[in-house]
FIFIPA-100308 format. One line per field, with one value per residue (C-alpha): residue in one letter; x, y, z. Coordinates in Angstrom, 1 decimal. Example, Ala and Ser with C-alpha at 12.3 -4.5 7.8 and 13.67 -1.06 7.14 Angstrom:
<recs>
code [A, S]
c1 [12.3, 13.7]
c2 [-4.5, -1.1]
c3 [7.8, 7.1]
</recs>
This chain:
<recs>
code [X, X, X, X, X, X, X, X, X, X, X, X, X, X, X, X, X, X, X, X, X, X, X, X, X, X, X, X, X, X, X, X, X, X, X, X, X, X, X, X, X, X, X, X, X, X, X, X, X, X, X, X, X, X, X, X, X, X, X, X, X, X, X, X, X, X, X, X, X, X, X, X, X, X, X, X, X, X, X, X, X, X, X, X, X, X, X, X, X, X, X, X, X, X, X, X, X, X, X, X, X, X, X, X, X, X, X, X, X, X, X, X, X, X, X, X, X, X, X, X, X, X, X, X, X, X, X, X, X, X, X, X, X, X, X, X, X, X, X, X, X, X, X, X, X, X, X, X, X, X, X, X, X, X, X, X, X, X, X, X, X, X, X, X, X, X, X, X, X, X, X, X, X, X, X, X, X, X, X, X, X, X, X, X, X, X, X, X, X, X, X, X, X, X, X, X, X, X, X, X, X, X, X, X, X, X, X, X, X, X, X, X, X, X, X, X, X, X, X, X, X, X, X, X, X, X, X, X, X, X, X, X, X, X, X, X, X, X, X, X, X, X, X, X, X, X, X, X, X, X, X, X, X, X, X, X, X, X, X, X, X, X, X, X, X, X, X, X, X, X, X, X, X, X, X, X, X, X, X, X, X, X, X, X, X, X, X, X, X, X, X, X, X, X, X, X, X, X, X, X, X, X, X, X, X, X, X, X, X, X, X, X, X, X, X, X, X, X, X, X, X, X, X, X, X, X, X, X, X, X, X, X, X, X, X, X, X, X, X, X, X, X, X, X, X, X, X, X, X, X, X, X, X, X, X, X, X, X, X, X, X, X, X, X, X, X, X, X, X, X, X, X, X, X, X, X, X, X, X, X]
c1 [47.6, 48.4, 49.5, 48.6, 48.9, 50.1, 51.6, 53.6, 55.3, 56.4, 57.2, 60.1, 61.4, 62.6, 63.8, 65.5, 67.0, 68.3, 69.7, 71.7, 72.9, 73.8, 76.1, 77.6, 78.1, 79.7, 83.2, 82.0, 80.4, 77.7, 73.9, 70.8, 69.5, 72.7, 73.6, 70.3, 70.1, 73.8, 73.0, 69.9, 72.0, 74.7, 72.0, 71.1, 73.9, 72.9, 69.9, 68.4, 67.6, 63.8, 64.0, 66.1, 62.9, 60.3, 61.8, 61.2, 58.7, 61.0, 60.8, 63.1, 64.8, 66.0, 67.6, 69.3, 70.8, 71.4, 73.3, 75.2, 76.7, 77.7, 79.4, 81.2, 82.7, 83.7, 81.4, 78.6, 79.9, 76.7, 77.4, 75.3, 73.2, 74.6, 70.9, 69.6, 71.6, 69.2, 68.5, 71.6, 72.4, 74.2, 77.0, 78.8, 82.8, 85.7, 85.7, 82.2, 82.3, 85.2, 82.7, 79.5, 80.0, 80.6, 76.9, 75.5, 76.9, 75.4, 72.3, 72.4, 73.4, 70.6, 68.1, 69.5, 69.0, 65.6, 64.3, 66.0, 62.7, 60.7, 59.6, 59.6, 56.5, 55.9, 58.5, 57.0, 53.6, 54.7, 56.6, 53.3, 51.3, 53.8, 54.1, 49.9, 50.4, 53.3, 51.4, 48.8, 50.5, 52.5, 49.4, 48.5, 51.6, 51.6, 47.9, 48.8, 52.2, 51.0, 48.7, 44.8, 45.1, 46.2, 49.6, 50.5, 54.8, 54.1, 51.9, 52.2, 50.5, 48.9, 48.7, 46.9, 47.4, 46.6, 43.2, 41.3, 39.6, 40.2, 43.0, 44.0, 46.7, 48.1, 48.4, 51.0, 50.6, 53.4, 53.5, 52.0, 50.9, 52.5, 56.2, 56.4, 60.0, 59.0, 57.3, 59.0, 58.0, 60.6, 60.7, 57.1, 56.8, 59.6, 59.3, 62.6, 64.1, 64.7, 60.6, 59.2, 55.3, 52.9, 50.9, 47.0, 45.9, 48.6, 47.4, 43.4, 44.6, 46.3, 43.1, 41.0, 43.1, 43.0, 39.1, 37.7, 41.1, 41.4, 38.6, 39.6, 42.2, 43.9, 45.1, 48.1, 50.7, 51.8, 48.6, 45.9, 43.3, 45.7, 45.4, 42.3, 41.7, 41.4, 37.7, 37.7, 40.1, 38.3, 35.1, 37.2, 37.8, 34.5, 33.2, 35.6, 33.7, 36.0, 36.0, 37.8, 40.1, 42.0, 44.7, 44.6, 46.0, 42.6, 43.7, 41.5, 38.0, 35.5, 37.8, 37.3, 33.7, 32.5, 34.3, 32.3, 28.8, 29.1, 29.9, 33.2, 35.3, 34.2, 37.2, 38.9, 42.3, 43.1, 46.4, 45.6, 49.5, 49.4, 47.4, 46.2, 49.1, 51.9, 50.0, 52.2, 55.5, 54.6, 53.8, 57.2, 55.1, 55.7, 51.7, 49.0, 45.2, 43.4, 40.1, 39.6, 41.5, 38.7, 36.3, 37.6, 37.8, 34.1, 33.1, 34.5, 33.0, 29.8, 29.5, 29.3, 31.8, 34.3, 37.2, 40.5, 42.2, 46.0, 48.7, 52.6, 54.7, 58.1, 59.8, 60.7, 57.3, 54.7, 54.4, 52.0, 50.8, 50.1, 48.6, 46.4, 44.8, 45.1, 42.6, 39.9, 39.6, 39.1, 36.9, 34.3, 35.9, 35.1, 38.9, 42.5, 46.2, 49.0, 51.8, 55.4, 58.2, 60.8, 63.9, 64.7, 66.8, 63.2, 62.5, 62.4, 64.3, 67.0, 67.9, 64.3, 63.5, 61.2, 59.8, 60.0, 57.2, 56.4, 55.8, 53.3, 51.4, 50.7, 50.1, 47.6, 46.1, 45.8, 43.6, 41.9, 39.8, 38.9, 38.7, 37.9, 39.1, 42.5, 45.4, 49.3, 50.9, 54.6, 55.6, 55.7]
c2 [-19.9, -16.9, -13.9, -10.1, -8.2, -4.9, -3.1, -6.4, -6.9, -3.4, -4.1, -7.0, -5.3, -2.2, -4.3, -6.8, -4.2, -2.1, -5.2, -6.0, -2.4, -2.0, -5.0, -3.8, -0.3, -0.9, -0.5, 3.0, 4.1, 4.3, 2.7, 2.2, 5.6, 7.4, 5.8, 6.7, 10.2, 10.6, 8.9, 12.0, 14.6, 13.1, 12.7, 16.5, 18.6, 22.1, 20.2, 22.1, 19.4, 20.1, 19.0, 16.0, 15.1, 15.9, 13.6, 10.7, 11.9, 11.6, 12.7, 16.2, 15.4, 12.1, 14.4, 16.5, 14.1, 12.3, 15.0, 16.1, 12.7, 12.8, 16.1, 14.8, 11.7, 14.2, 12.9, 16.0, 20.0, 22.2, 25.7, 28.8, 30.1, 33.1, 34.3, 33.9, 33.6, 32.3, 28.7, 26.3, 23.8, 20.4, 19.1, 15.9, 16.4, 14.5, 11.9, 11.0, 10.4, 8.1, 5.7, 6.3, 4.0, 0.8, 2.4, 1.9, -1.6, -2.8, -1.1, -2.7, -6.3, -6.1, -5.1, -8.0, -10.6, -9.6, -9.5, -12.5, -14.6, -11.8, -10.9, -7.7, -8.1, -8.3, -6.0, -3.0, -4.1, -3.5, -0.1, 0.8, -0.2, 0.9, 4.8, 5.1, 3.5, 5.6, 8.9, 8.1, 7.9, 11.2, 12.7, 11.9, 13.2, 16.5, 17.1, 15.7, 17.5, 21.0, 22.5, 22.5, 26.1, 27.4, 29.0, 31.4, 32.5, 35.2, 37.9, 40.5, 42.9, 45.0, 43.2, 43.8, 40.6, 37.7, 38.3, 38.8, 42.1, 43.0, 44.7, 42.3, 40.8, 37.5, 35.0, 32.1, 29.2, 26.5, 23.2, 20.8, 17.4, 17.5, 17.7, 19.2, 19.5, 23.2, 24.5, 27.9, 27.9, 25.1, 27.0, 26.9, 23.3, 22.5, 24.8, 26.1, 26.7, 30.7, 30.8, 33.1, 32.6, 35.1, 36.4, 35.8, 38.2, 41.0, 39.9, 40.7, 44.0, 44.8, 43.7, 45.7, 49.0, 48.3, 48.4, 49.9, 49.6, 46.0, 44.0, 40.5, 38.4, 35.8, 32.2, 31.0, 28.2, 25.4, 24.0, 25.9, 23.2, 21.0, 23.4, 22.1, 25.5, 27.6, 27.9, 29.5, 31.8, 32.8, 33.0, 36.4, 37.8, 37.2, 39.0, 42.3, 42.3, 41.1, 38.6, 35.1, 33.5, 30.2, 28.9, 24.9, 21.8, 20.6, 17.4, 17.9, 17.4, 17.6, 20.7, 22.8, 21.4, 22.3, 26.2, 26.6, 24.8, 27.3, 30.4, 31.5, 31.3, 33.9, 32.9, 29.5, 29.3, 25.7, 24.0, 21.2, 20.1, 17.9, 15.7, 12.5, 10.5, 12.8, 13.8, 11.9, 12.6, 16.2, 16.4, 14.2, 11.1, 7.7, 7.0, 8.6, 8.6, 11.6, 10.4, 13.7, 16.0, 15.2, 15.6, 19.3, 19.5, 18.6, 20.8, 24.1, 23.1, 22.8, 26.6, 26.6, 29.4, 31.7, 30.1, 29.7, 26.5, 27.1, 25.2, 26.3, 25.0, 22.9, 21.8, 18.3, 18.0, 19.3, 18.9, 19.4, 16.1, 16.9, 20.1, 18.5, 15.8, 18.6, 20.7, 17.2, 16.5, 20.2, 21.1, 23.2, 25.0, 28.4, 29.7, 28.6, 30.0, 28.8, 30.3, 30.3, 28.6, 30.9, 28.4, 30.4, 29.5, 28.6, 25.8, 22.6, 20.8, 23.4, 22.9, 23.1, 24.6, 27.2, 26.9, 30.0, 32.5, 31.0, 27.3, 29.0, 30.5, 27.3, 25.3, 28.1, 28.2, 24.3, 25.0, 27.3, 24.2, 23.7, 26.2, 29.3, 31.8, 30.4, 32.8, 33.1, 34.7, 35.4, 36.3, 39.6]
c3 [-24.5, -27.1, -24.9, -26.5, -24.0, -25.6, -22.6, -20.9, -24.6, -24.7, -21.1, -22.4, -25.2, -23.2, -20.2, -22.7, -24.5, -21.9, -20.4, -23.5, -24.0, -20.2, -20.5, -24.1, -23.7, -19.9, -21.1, -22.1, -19.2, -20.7, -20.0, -22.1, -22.0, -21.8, -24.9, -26.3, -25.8, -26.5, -30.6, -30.7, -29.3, -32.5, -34.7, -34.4, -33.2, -31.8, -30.2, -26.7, -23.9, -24.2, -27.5, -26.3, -23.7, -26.1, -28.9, -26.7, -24.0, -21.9, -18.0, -17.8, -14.6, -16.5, -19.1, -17.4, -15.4, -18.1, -19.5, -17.0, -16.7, -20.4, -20.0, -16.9, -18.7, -21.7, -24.5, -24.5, -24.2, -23.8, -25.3, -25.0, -28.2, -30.4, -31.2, -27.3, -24.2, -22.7, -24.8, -24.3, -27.2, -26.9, -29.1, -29.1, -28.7, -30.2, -27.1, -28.4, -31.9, -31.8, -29.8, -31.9, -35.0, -32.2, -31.0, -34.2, -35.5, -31.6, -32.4, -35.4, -34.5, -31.6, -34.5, -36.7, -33.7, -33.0, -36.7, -37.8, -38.1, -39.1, -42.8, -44.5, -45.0, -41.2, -40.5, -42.9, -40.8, -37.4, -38.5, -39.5, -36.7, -34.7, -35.9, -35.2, -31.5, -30.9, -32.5, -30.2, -27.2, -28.2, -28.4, -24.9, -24.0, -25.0, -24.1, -20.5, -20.3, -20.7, -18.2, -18.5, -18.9, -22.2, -22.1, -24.9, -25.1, -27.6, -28.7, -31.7, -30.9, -33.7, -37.7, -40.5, -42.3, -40.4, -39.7, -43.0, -43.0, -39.6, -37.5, -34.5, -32.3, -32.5, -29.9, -29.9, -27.9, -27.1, -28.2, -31.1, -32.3, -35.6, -36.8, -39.9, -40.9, -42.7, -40.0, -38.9, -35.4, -33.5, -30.9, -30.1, -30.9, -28.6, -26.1, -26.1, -22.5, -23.3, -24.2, -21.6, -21.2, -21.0, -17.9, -19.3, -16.8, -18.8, -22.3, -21.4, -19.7, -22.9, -25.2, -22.9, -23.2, -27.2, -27.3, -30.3, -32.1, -32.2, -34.2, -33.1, -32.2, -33.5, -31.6, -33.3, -32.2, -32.4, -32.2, -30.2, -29.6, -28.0, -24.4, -22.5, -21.1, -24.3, -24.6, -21.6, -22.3, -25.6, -23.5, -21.8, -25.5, -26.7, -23.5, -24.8, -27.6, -30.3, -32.7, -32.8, -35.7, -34.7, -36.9, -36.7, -38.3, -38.3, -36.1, -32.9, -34.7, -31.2, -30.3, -33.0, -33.7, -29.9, -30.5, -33.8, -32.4, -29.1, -31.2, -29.8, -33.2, -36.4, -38.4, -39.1, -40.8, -41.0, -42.8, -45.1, -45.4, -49.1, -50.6, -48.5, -49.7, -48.9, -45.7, -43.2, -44.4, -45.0, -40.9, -40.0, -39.6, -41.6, -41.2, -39.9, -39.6, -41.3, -40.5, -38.2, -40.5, -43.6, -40.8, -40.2, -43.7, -44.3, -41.6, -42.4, -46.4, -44.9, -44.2, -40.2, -39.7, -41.9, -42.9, -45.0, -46.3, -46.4, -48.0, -47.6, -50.6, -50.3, -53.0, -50.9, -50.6, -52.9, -57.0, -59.7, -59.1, -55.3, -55.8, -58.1, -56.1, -53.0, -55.2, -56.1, -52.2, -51.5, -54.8, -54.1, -50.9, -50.2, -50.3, -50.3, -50.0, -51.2, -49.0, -50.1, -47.9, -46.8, -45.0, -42.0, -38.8, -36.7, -39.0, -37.4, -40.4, -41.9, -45.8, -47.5, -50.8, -51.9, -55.4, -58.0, -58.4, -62.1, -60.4, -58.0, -60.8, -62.3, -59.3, -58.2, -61.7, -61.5, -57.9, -59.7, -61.3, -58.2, -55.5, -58.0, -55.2, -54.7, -54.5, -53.4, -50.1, -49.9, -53.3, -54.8]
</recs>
């Protein structure tokens, strides 16, 4: 009888391998997980241990104790952050890296063993299917993980520019679906330790002292539509009298359809990362679905509410070649930004290149063919 039972095969592979690793990493004190999080904190030195949990899902109690055992056996030091006292980061020591290449050529000879009668055909299959079950169950993850009700950890307070038109204050929410290695808000993605979340009842008192200075207010993130309980939060606002603009990545389809259908949103500003090709690896994915991102997409185009296609330009990411298909799939769009990088210590991958105010130009006049009102943010 052929057995395909999705959750019972996941089941043996973790046991099997945690088994194997328990056993082979023994004369190192270490475990399967130990070991594990010990080759991420390595992998990305200066790493916080939300980070380390969120990387994985991982439960937080299991991290720290994790970590705490690796500091007591000398292989993790945990040092306090220059630019916030508050946020702790986690570096591998001396002890530690004299272990870690054994970690890898075990990792390696495990991965050997179990892929010795597979294909790379097969192989480059499963990584596929793999990387959509596993973005699914991320997914899940972060919706369950943060409360029903939406939770903002920052506010500015009076701007000019990110509400078109309109003077407003911003409001950040924490966490996201996506990983995009430019994006210059880690700490809101992550949820750093030192982030300090905002009293809801303060922010309205604040919005209703601001009457008839404020025109609106805009919902930024991370990813806004991923908190259960924000329509009900922009109920309150709407019932100040202001207006709405929510900045999205366009992945949460029903979301931002049932906010636009029930008339709680005047403005949408949505990030269309690349052109459908380069889409996963622009978002730190190695495949992904964008069935509900053209839906998004389609929607805005249609006309149902205000809105703002945006594009931020990386040089590891973006060419002519992507600009140009970017600008066929959105031809006939009512308006789109390009926005210029800027590589800044918030940025989840560091090292990333902005391109020159002349290459701009021509990608924007290249748009131009096909969203007329296209323009440029973040040059002079």
């Amino acid at each position: 009888m052929t057995r395909n039972i999705l959750s019972l095969d996941s089941s043996i592979l973790y046991r099997s391998s945690q088994k194997h690793f328990d056993r082979i990493f023994e004369r190192y004190g270490l475990g399967y997980a130990s070991a594990l999080f010990l080759t991420i904190i390595y992998e990305t030195e200066g790493i916080t241990m939300n980070e380390v949990a969120v990387s994985g899902s991982f439960d937080k109690g299991t991290v720290t104790k994790s970590i705490q055992k690796l500091q007591d056996q000398g292989l993790v030091e945990v040092r306090v952050s220059i630019e916030d006292k508050r946020q702790k980061n986690l570096y591998t020591t001396a002890k530690a890296q004299e272990i870690m290449t054994d970690i890898y050529l075990q990792k390696q000879a495990w991965w050997d063993y179990l892929l010795q009668d597979v294909s790379d055909l097969e192989l480059d299959e499963y990584m596929r299917t793999s990387a959509k079950i596993m973005m699914r169950a991320k997914e899940y993850d972060i919706k369950d993980d943060i409360e029903s009700s939406v939770r903002f950890f920052g506010i500015q307070k009076v701007t000019l520019l990110d509400y078109p038109g309109n003077v407003a204050a911003t409001l950040f929410t924490g966490g996201c679906n996506f990983r995009c290695p430019f994006c210059q808000n880690k700490p809101l993605v992550f949820l750093d330790e030192g982030n300090t979340e905002l009293d809801k009842e303060d922010i309205l008192s604040y919005l209703k002292e601001r009457h008839g200075l404020l025109d609106g207010v805009c919902i930024s993130g991370g990813e806004p539509l991923i908190h259960k309980g924000l329509k009900s939060f922009i109920k309150k606002i709407k019932d100040l009298g202001l207006k709405v603009k929510i900045d999205t990545n366009g992945s949460l389809y029903d979301e931002l359809r049932d906010l636009i259908e029930e008339g709680l949103v005047d403005y949408v500003a949505m990030d269309v990362k690349n052109s459908k090709e380069r889409y996963p690896m622009t978002i730190g994915l190695d495949s992904y679905d964008l069935t509900n991102i053209e839906k998004s997409v389609d929607l805005l185009k249609s006309g149902v509410v205000d809105y703002e296609f945006r594009t931020t330009v990386v040089k590891e990411y973006h060419d002519l070649d992507a600009i140009r298909e970017l600008g066929q799939w959105l031809k006939g769009s009512k308006r789109l930004y390009l926005q210029q990088f800027v590589d800044r210590d918030s940025c989840i991958m560091k090292g990333l290149h902005a391109y020159d105010k002349a290459t701009l130009i021509a990608m924007r006049d290249e748009l131009r063919k096909y969203i007329p009102d296209t323009d440029i943010r973040g040059i002079e």
